[in-house]
N, C-alpha and C positions, 0 to 999 in steps of 0.2 A: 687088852691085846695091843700090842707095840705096832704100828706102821711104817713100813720103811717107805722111802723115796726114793726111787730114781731120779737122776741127774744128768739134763742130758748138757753137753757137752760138745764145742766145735770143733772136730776133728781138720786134720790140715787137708788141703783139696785130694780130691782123689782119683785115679784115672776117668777116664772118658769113657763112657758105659756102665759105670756104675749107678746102681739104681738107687732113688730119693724114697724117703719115705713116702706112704701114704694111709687115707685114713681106711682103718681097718685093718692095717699089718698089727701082727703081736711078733714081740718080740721079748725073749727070755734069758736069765742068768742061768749060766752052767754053772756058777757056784753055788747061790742060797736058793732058783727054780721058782724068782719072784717072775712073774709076768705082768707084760705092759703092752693095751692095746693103745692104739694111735688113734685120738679120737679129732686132734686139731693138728695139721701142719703147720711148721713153725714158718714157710717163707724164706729161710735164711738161702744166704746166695750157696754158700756151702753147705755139701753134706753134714748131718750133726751123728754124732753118735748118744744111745743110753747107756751110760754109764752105770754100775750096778756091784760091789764089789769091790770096789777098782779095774774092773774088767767090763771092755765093750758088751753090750748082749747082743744075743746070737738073732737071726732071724728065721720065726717059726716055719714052717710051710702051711699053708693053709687048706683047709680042706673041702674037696670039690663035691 
């Protein structure tokens, strides 16, 4: 069975209130419905996006 990779990727900055990852967010592709939980934050000064497709992934909601 084949593994794909996400790639995450530095997106340019983003407004003021927009939320950082953390660990324990999933997030998923609307196209192939690969999922990827966030087990280490990268640190970076900028938000990063996951790449997946060629398309950013979405972020899941998670459940209470």
């Amino acid at each position: 069975m084949a593994v794909k990779k996400a790639v995450a990727k530095r997106a340019p900055a983003k407004k003021a209130g927009a939320k950082q990852m953390s660990v324990g967010d999933t997030y998923s592709c609307g196209v192939c419905g690969l999922a990827v939980t966030i087990d280490d934050v990268c640190g970076c000064v900028d938000t990063c996006d996951i790449i997946c497709c060629d398309t950013p992934m979405k972020k899941k909601r998670s459940k209470k």
